[in-house]
C-alpha positions as CSV (number, residue, x, y, z in Angstrom):
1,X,-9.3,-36.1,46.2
2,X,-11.6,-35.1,43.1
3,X,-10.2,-31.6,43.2
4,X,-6.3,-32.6,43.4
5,X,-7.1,-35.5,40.4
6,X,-9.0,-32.3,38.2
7,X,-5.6,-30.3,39.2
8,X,-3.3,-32.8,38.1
9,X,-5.0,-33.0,34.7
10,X,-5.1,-29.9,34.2
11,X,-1.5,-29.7,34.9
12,X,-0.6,-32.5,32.7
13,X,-2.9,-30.6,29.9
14,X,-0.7,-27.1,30.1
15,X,2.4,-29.5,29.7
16,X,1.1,-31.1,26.6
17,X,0.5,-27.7,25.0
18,X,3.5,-25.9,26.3
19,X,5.3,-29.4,24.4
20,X,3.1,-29.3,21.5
21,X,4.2,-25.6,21.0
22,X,7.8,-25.6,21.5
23,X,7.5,-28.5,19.0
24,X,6.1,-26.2,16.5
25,X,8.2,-23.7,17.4
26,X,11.5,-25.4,17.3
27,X,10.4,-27.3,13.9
28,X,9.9,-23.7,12.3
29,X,13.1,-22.1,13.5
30,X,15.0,-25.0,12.3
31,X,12.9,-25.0,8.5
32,X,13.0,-21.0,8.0
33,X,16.9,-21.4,9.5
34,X,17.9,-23.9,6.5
35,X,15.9,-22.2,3.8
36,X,12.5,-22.8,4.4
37,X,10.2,-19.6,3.1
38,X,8.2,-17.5,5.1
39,X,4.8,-16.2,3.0
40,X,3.5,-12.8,4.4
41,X,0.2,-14.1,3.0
42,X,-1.3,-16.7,1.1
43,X,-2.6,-15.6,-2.2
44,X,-5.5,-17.0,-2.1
45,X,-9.5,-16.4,-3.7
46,X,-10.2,-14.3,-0.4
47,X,-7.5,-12.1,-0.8
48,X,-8.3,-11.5,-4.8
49,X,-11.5,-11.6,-3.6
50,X,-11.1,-8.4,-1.0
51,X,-8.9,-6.4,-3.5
52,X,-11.8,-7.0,-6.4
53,X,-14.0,-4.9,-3.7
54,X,-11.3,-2.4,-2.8
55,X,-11.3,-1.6,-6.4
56,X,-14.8,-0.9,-7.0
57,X,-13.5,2.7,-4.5
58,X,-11.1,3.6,-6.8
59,X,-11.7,6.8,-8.7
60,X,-10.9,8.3,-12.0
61,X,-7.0,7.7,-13.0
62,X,-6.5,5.4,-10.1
63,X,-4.9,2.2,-11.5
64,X,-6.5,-1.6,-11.6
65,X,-3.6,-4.1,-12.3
66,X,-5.0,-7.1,-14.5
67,X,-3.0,-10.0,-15.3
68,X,-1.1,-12.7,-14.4
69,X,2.5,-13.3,-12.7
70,X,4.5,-10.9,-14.8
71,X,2.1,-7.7,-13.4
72,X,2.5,-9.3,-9.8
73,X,6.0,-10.0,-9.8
74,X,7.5,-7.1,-11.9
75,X,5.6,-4.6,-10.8
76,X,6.5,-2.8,-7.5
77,X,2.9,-0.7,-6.0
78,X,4.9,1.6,-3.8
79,X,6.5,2.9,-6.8
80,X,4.3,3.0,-9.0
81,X,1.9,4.6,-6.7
82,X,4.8,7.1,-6.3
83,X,5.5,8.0,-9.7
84,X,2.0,8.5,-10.9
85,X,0.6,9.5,-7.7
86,X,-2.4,7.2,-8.0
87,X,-4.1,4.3,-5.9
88,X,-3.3,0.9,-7.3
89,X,-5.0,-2.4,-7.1
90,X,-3.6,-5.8,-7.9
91,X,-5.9,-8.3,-9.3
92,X,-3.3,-9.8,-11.3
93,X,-3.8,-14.0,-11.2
94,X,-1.0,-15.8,-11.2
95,X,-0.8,-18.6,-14.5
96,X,-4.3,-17.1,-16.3
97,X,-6.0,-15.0,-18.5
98,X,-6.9,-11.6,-18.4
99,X,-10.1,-12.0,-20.0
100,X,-12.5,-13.2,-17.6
101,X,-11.2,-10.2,-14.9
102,X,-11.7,-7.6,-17.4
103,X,-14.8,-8.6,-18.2
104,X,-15.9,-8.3,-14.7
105,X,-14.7,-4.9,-14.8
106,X,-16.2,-4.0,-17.8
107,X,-19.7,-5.5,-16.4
108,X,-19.2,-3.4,-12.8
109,X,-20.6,0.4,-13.2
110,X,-18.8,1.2,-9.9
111,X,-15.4,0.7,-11.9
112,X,-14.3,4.0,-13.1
113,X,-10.0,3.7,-12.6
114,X,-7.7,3.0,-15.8
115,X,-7.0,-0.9,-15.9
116,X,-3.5,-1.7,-16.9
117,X,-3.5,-5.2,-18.7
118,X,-0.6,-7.8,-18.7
119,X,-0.8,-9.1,-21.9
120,X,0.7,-12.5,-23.6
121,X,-0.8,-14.0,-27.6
122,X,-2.1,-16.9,-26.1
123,X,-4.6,-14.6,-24.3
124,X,-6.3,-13.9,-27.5
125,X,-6.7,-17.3,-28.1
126,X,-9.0,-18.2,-24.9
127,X,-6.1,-20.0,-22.8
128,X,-5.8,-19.9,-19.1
129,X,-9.4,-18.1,-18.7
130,X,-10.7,-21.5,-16.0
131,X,-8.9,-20.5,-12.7
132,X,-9.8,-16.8,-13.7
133,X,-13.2,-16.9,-14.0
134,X,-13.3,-19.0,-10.9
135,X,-12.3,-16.4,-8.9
136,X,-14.8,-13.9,-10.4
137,X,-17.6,-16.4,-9.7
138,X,-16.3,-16.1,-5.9
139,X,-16.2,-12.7,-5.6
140,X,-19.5,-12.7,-7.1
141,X,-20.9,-15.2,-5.1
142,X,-19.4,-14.1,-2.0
143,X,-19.4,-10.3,-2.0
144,X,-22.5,-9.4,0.0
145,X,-21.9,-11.8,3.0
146,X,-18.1,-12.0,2.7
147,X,-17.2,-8.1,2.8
148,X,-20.5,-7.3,5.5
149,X,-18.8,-10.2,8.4
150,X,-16.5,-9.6,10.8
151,X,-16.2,-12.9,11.6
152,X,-15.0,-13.6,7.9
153,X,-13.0,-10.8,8.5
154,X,-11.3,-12.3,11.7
155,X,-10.6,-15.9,9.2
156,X,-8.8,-13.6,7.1
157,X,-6.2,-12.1,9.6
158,X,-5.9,-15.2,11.4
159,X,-5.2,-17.0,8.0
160,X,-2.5,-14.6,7.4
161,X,-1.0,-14.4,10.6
162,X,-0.8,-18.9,10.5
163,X,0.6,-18.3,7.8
164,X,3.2,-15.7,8.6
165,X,4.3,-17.7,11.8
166,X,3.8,-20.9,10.7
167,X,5.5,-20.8,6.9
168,X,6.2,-25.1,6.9
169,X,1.9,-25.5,6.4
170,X,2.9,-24.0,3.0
171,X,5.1,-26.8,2.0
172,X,3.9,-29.3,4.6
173,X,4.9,-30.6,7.6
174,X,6.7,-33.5,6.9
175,X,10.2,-34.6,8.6
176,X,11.3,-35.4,4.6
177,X,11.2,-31.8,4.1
178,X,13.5,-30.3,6.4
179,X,15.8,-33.3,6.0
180,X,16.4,-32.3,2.3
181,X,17.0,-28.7,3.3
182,X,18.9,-29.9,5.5
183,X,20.6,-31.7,2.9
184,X,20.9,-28.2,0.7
185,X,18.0,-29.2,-1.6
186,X,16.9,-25.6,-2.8
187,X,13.7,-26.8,-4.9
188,X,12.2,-27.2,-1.5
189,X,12.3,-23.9,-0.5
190,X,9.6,-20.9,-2.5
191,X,12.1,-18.1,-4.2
192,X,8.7,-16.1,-4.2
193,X,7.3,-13.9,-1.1
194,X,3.5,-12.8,-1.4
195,X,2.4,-9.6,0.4
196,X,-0.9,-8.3,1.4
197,X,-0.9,-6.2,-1.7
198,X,-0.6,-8.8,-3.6
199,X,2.3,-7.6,-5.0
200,X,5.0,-10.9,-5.4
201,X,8.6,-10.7,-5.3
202,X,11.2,-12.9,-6.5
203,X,14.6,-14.4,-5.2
204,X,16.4,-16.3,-7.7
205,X,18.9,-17.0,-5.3
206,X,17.0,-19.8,-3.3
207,X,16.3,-21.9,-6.7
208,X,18.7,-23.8,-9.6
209,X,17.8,-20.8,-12.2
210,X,19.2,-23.2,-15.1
211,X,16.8,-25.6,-14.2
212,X,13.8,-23.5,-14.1
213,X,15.0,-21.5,-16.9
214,X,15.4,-24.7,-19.0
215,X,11.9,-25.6,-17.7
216,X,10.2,-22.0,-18.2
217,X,11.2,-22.1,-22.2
218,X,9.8,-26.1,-22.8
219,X,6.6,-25.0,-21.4
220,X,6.2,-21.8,-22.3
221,X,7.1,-23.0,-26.2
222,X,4.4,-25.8,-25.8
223,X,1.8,-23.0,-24.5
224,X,2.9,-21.2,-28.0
225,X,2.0,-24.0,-30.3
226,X,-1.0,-25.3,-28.4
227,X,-2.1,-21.6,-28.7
228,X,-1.3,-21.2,-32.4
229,X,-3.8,-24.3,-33.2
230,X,-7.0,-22.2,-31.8
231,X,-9.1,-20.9,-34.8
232,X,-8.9,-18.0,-35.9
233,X,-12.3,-17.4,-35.3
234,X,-11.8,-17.7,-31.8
235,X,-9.0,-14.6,-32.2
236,X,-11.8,-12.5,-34.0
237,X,-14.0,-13.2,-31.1
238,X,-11.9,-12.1,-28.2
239,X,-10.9,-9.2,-30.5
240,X,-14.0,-7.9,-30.8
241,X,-15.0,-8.6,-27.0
242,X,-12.1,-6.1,-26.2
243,X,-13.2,-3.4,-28.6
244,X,-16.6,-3.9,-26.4
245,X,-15.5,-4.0,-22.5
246,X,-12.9,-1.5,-23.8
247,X,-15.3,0.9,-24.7
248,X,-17.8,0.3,-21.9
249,X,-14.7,1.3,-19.4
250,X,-14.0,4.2,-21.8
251,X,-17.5,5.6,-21.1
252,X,-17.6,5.4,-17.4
253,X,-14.2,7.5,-18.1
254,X,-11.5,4.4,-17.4
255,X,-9.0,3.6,-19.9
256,X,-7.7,0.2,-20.7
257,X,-3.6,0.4,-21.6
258,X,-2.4,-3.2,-22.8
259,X,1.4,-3.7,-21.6
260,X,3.9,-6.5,-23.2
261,X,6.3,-7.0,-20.2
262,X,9.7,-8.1,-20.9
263,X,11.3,-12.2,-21.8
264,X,13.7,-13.3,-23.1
265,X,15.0,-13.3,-26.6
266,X,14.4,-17.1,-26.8
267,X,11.0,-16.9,-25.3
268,X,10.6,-13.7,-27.6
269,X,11.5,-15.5,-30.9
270,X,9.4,-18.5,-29.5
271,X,6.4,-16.5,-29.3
272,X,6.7,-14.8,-32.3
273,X,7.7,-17.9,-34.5
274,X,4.3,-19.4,-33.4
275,X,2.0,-16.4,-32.8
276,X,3.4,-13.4,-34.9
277,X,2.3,-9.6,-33.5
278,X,0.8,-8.8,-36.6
279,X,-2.2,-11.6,-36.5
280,X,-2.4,-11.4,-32.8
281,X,-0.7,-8.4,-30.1
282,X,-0.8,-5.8,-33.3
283,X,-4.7,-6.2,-33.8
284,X,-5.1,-5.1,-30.7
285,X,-4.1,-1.7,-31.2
286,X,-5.6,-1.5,-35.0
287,X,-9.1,-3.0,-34.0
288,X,-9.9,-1.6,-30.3
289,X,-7.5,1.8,-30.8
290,X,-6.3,0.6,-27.3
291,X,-2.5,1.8,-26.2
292,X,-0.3,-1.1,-26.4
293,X,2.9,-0.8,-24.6
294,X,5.7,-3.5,-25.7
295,X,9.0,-3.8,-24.0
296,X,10.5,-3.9,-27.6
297,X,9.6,-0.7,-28.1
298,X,11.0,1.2,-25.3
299,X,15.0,1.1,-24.5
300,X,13.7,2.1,-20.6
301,X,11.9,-1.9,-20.4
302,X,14.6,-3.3,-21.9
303,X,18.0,-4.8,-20.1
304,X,16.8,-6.4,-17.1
305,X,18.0,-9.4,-15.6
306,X,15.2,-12.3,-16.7
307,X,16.6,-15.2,-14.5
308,X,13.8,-17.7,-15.5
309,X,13.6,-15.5,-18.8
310,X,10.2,-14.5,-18.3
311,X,10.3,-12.9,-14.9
312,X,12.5,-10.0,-13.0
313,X,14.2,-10.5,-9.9
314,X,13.0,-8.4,-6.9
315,X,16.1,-6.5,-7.4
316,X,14.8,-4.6,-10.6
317,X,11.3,-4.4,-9.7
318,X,11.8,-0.9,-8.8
319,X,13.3,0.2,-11.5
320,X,11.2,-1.2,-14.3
321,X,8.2,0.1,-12.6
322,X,9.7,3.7,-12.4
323,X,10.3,3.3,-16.3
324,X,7.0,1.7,-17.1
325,X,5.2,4.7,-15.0
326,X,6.9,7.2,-16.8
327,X,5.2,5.6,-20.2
328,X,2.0,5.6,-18.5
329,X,1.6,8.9,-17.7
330,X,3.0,9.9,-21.3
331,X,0.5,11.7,-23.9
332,X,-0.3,9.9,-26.9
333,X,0.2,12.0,-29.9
């Protein structure tokens, strides 16, 4: 009697799973089948975190990526590992400062590659540098323990793989959701796709490109003249702390090459309306004697579609990248 009541609730527990995951199942076919985005990954302070520690095996002339979402969604690895026949690592950071990443590569002895650095004006004037140096503290914090544990290992794939298979926890699992889908609302659905590289690419296809373009220019133009009202002492400072981690790179025989990747012609004027390249990009160059490669400057970066006018579409990140490697490995006169 005991035995055949254990059976039957056991019985009616395989059910309830079997349920609860063709639920799940048929709520994901249905959200990826209307639009919904499947993420690879989730670009989150573990992955930076393991990437930060793949880089310290770099070796001479390998390539460290520093930035934010320009370097991770213009840039395409495969190629530019290709082209210049290096190792690359992506620590890009997706909305923040350089600053804070550099400085941690500066400060590591272990880090001997050439660092290729996104750069914007307002990073000379101390914006973005919170979320940045957050991350550095948890690679810092968590190195020892994090990259010695299998178990934390295990978390990470698992992550991934929920993740992968499960792309609504993203967005949430709510029944509003795949109703406006449903309903052909696009803002619902990500245009960008994270990989384990952390490389990021972007399909404008899935979003109203007017309406993040119109959005992308207010606040990138409010970004330029909050960043314009910083002192100029604060300009001198971060001047001079790149002339510093620069050389400290230099000696361990690294580089540090400064790249201006490409926006618009609004967002161009915008930027130099408020913050003009002689008083802020230009000093780099003059003060550190660090390369700066501009878009402006080079017909080969120049001509690509900018949907949101400050990022390329996957479609062209191969291209760009073959263009911007060829200027890499180009000698300075």
């Amino acid at each position: 009697m005991n035995d055949a009541k254990s059976n039957g609730w056991k019985q009616t527990g395989w059910i309830a799973i079997a349920v609860l995951l063709l639920g799940v199942a048929g709520w994901e076919v249905a959200f990826t089948a209307l639009g919904g985005s499947r993420q690879p990954v989730v670009d989150d302070a573990d992955l930076w975190a393991e990437w930060r520690e793949r880089a310290t095996r770099a070796r001479e002339g390998d390539l460290i990526l520093v930035g934010a979402s320009r370097m991770q969604l213009d840039v395409d690895i495969a190629t530019l590992e290709r082209v210049t026949g290096k190792h690359v690592y992506q620590l890009a950071i997706d909305g923040t400062s350089f600053l804070p990443v550099l400085a941690d590569l500066a400060r590591d002895p272990r880090i001997r590659a050439n660092v290729i650095v996104s750069v914007r004006a307002p990073d000379l004037t101390g914006q973005g540098v919170e979320r940045a140096q957050q991350m550095v503290n948890y690679y810092r914090h968590r190195a020892e323990a994090r990259f010695a544990s299998p178990a934390q290992y295990t978390e990470r794939v698992l992550k991934d793989a929920a993740y992968a298979f499960v792309p609504s926890r993203e967005q949430g699992v709510r029944p509003e959701t795949l109703y406006a889908l449903w309903q052909g609302d696009r803002r619902i659905s990500s245009y960008i796709t994270t990989y384990a590289s952390r490389e990021r690419e972007g399909d404008y296809s899935k979003i109203d490109v007017k309406a993040l373009r119109e959005l992308r220019y207010r606040r990138s133009v409010d970004w330029y003249r909050k960043s314009a009202q910083a002192p100029a002492e604060t300009v001198d400072r971060n001047i001079q702390f790149l002339r510093a981690v620069i050389e400290a790179i230099r000696q361990r025989g690294g580089n540090v090459i400064f790249v201006r990747f490409p926006i618009s012609e609004a967002l161009f004027a915008a930027s130099e309306k408020h913050l003009p390249h002689e008083r802020y990009l230009g000093r780099i160059t003059q003060e550190t004697g660090a390369r700066l490669i501009s878009f402006e400057d080079y017909p080969s970066l120049r001509g690509f579609d900018l949907p949101d006018g400050s990022h390329l579409d996957a479609k062209d990140q191969e291209a760009f990248t073959e263009a911007l490697a060829k200027i890499l490995l180009e000698k300075r006169e």
